[in-house]
C-alpha positions as CSV (number, residue, x, y, z in Angstrom):
1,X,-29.1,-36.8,45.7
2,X,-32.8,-37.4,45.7
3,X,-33.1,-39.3,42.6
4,X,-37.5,-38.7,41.9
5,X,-37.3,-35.6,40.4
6,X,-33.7,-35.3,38.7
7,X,-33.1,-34.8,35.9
8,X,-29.8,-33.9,33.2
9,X,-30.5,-30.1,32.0
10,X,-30.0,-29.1,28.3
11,X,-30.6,-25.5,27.3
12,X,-31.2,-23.9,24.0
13,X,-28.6,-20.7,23.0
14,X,-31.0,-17.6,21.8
15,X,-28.9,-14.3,23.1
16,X,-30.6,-12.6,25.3
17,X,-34.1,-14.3,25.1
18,X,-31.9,-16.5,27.6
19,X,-33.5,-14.8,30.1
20,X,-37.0,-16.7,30.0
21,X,-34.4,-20.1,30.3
22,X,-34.3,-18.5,34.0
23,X,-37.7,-18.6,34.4
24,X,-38.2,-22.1,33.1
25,X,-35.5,-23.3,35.6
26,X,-36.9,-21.2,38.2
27,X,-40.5,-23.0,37.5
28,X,-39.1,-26.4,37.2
29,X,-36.9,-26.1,41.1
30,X,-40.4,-24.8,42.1
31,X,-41.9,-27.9,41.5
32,X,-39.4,-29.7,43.1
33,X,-36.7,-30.6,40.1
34,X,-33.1,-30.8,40.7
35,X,-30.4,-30.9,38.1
36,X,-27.6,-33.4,38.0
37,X,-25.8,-31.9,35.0
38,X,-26.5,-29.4,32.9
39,X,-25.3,-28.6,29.5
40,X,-26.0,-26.0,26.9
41,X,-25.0,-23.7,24.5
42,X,-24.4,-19.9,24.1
43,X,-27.2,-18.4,26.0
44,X,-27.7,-22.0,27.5
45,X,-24.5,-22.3,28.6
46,X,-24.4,-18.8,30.3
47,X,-27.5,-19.9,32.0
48,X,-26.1,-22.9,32.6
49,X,-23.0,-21.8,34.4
50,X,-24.3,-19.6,37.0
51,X,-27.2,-22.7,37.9
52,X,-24.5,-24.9,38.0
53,X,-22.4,-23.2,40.2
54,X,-25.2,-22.3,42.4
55,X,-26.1,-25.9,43.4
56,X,-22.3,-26.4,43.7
57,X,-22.1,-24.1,45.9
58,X,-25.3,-24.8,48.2
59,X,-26.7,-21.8,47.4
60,X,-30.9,-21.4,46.9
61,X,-32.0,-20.6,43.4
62,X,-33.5,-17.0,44.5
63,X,-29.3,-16.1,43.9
64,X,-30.2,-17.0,40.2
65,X,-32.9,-14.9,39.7
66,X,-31.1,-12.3,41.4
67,X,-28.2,-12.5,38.8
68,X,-29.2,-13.4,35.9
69,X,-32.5,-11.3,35.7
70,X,-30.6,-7.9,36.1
71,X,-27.7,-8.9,33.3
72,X,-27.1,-5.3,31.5
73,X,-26.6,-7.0,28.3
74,X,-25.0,-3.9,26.9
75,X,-22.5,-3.6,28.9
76,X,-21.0,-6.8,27.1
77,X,-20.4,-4.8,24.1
78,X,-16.7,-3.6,24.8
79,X,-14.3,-2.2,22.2
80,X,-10.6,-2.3,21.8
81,X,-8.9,0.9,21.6
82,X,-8.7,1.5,17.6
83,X,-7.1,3.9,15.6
84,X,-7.8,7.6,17.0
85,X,-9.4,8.7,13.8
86,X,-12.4,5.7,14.0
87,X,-12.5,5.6,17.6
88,X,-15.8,7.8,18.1
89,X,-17.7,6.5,15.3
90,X,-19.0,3.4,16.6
91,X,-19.7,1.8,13.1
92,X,-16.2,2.5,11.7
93,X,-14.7,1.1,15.2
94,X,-17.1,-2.6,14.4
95,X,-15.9,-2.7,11.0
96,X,-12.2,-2.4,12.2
97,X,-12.8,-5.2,15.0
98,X,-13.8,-7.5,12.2
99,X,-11.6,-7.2,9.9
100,X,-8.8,-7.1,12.1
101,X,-9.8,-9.1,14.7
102,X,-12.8,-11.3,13.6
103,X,-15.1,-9.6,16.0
104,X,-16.7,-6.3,17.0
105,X,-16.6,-6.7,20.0
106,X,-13.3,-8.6,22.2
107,X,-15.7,-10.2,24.6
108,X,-13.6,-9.3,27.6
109,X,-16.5,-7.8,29.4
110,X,-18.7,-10.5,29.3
111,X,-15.8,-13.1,30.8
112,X,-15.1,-11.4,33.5
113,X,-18.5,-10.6,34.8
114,X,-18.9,-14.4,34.3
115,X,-15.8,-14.7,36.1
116,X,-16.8,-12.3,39.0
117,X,-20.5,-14.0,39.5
118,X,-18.8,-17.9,39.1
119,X,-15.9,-16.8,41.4
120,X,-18.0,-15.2,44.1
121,X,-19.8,-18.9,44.2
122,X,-16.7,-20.5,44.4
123,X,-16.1,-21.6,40.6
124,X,-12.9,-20.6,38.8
125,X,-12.3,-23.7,36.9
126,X,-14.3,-26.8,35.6
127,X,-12.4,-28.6,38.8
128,X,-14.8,-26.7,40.9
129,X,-17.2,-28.1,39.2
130,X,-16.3,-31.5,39.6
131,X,-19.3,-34.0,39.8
132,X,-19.4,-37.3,42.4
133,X,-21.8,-39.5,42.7
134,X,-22.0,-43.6,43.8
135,X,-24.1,-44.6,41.6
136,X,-23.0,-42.8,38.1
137,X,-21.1,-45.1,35.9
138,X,-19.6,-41.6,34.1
139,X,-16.0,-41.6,33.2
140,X,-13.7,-38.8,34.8
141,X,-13.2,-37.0,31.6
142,X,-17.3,-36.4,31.9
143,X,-16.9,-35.9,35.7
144,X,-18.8,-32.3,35.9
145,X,-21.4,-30.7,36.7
146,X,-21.5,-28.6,33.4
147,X,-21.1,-28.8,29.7
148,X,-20.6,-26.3,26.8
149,X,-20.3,-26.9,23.2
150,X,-18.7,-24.4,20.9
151,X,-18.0,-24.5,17.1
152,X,-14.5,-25.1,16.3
153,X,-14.1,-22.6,13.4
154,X,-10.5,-24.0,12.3
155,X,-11.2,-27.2,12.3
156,X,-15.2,-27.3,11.5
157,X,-16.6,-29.5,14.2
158,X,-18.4,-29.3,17.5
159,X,-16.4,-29.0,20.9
160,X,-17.6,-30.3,24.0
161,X,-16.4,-27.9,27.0
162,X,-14.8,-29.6,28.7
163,X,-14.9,-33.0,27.4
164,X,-13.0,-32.5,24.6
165,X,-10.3,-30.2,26.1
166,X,-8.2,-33.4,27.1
167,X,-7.2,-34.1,23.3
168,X,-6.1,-30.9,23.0
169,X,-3.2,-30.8,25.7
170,X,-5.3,-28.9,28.4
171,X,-6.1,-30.6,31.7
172,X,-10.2,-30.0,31.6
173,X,-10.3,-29.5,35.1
174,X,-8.0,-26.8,35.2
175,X,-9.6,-24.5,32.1
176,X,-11.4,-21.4,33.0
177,X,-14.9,-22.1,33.0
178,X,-15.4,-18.2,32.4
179,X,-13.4,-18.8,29.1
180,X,-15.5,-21.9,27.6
181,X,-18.7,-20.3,28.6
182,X,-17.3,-16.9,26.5
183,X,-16.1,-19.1,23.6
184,X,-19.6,-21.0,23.4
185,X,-21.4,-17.4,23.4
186,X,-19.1,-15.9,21.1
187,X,-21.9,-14.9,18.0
188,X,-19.5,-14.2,14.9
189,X,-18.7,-11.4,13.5
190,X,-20.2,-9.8,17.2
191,X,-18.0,-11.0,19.3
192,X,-14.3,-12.3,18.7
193,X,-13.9,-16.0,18.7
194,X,-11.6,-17.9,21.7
195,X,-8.3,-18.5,20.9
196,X,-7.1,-22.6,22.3
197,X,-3.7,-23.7,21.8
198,X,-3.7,-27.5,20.4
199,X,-1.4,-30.2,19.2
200,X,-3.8,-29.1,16.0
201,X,-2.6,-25.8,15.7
202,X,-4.4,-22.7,17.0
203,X,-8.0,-23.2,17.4
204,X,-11.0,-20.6,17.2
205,X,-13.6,-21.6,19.6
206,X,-17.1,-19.6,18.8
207,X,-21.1,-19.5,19.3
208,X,-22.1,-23.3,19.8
209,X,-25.2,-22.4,18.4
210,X,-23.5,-22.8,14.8
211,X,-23.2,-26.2,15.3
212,X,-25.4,-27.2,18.1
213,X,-27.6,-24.7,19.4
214,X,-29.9,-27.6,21.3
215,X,-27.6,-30.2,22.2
216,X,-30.4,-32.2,23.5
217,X,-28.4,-35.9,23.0
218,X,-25.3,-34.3,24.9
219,X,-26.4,-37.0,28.0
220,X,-27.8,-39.9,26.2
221,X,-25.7,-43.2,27.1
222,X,-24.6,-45.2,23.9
223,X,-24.3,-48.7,25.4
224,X,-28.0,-49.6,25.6
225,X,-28.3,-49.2,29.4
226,X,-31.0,-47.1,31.0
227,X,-30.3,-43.5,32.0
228,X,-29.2,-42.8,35.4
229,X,-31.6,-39.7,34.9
230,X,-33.7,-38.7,32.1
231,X,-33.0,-36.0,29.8
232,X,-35.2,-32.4,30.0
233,X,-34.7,-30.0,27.6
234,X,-35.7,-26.5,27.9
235,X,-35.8,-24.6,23.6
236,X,-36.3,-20.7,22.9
237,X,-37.8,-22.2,19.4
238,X,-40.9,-24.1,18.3
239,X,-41.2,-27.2,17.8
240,X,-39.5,-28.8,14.3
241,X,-43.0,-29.3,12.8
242,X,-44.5,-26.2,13.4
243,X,-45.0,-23.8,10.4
244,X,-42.4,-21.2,10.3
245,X,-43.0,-18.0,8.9
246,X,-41.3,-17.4,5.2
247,X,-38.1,-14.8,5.3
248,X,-38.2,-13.3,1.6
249,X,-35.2,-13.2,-0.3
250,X,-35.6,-9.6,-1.8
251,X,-31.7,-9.0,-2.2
252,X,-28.3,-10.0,-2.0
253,X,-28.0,-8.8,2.0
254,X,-31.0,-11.7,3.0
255,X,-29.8,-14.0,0.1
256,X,-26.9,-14.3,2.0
257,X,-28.5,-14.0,5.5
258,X,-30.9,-17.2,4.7
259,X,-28.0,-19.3,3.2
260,X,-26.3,-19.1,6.8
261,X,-30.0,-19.7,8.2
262,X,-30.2,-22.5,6.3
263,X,-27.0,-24.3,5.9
264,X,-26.9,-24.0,10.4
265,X,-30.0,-25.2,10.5
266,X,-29.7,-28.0,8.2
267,X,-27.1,-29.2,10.5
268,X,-28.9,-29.5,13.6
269,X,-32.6,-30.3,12.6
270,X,-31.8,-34.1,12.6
271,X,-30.7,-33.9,15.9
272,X,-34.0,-32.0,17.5
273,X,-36.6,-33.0,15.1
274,X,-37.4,-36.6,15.9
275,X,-40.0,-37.6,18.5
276,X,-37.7,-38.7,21.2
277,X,-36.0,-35.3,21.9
278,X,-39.5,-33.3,21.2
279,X,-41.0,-35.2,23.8
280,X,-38.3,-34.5,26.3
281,X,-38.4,-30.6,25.1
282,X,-40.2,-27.4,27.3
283,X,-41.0,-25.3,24.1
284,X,-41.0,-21.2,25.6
285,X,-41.5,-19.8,22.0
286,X,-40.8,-16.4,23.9
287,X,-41.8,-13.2,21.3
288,X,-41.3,-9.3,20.1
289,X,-37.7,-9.6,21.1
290,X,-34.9,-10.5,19.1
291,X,-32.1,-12.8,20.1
292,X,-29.6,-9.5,19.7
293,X,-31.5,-6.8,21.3
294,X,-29.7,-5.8,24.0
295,X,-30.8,-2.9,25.3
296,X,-33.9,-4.9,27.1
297,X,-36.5,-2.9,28.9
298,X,-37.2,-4.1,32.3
299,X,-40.7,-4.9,31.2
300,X,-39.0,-6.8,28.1
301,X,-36.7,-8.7,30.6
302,X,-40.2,-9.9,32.9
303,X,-42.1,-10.4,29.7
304,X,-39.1,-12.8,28.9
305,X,-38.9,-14.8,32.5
306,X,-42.6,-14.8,32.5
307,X,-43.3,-16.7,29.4
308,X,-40.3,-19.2,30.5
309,X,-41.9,-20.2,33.6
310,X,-45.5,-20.5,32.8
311,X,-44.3,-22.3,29.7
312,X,-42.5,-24.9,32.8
313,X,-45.2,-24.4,34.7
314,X,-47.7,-26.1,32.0
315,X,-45.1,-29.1,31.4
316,X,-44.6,-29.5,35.1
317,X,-48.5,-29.3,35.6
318,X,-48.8,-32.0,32.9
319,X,-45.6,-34.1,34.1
320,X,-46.6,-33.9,37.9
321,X,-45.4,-37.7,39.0
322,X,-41.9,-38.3,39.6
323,X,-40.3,-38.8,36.2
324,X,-38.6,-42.4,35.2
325,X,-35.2,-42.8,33.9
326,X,-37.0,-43.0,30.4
327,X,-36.9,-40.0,28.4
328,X,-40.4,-41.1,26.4
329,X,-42.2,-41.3,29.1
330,X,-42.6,-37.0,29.7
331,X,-45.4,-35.6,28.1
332,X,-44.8,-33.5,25.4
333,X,-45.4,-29.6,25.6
334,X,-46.7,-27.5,23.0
């Protein structure tokens, strides 16, 4: 692996605004970028998968573009066969997923189109995505190629898929890599959560975004020795300090909505707020779409890849030498 221009990939979850994350990786292979690992979460780690598995497999990047930029987002919203009398009233048939099932939808579409598209390039399991190199000093259980984080809901902490599967009873490089990426995108309330057997008790695996939406640390080393590559990060957001526009609390339906807007972000700003990880971050700030809308027109869907690789495009412009193995030393993109 030509070390100049790799790098450890970390992409922001946003739904289906994850299609301009395709267009920022698209810009940064252009310019001659490779990625060692990658991790991310919900629409990251969809993203994420199919990249990963494409290098994996040898395959050029055009194969990327050609998958992930024709998604038909809709077609992930499945239903499970409800009581007759709700099951042509699409509203009634949400509300009975929920409360019976903790989601609207089961999420069984959505795995096994990842499972066809991952399969087809020869990825089945995180095995197949098993990571070698000489001159990493990584231990086996971090041995891959790709990383996930999902929020454990029973026991209220961040997983790391499949780092953490290990301490659970499941061999990580035999779990589904279909399955984690579908647990890590699993919004609530939207989608069922993903039911993991552990020594714990039953765990219920959903949308890493809760806890981590921009794990951008995932690859930092902890034992003061330089990275074997730097970090890049690639957010759907703004940058920490820039002024966010106020959400008025006019009722009890966005009292509630901001409390969960602000008790997830609260948890995460530490992590993506200090200098180090901005100046390792591509911001795409991609607009007029919302992270749920997905019935995407085609010209929403180029509108979305567009503004992720000219967004690339201007850090790459800015960050044209061969990055060091320091994170600081990339120029930060606003």
């Amino acid at each position: 692996m030509d070390d100049a221009r790799t790098v450890d990939l970390v992409l922001e979850g946003g739904g289906v605004k994850g299609i301009a994350l395709v267009g920022a990786a698209a810009a940064l292979v252009d310019n001659g970028y490779s990625f060692a690992r990658i991790g991310g979460s919900s629409a990251g780690a969809m993203v994420g998968s199919v990249i990963a598995a494409m290098q994996q497999a040898g395959e050029p990047f055009s194969r990327v573009d050609d998958i992930l930029r024709t998604i038909d987002y809709s077609s992930f919203l499945d239903r499970r066969r409800g009581p007759r009398t709700i099951r042509w009233w699409p509203r009634a048939a949400d509300a009975w997923g929920v409360l019976f099932h903790l989601g609207a939808h089961p999420g069984a579409q959505l795995q096994q189109w990842l499972a066809g598209v991952l399969g087809d390039l020869g990825v089945r399991k995180f095995g197949d995505l098993a990571f070698v190199d000489p001159g990493s000093s990584l231990p086996p259980e971090k041995s891959y190629r790709l990383v996930v984080t999902a929020s454990d809901l029973s026991r209220q902490r961040i997983m790391y898929l499949p780092w953490d599967l290990a301490k659970h009873g499941h061999d990580p490089a035999e779990f589904s890599v279909a399955r984690a990426v579908r647990a890590s995108a699993a919004i609530p309330f939207l989608f069922e959560p993903v039911r993991v057997k552990s020594p714990f008790g039953q765990l219920a695996l959903a949308d890493g975004s809760l806890l981590r939406s921009y794990p951008i640390e995932l690859f930092d080393r902890d034992d003061g020795l330089p990275a074997r590559w730097p970090t890049l990060g690639v957010r759907l957001s703004s940058p920490a300090g820039e002024r966010a526009k106020a959400k008025p609390v006019t009722g009890p339906v966005s009292l509630l909505t901001n409390l969960i807007r602000t008790t997830v972000d609260s948890t995460q700003v530490r992590h993506i707020s200090d200098p180090t990880s901005a100046n390792r971050s591509i911001f795409l700030k991609p607009k007029g779409v919302r992270w749920t809308d997905f019935d995407l027109t085609a010209e929403q869907r180029q509108n979305l890849y567009d503004t992720g690789y000219q967004a690339a495009q201007r850090w790459a412009a800015k960050n044209h030498q061969a990055p060091e193995n320091e994170a600081q030393h990339f120029t930060m993109d606003n």
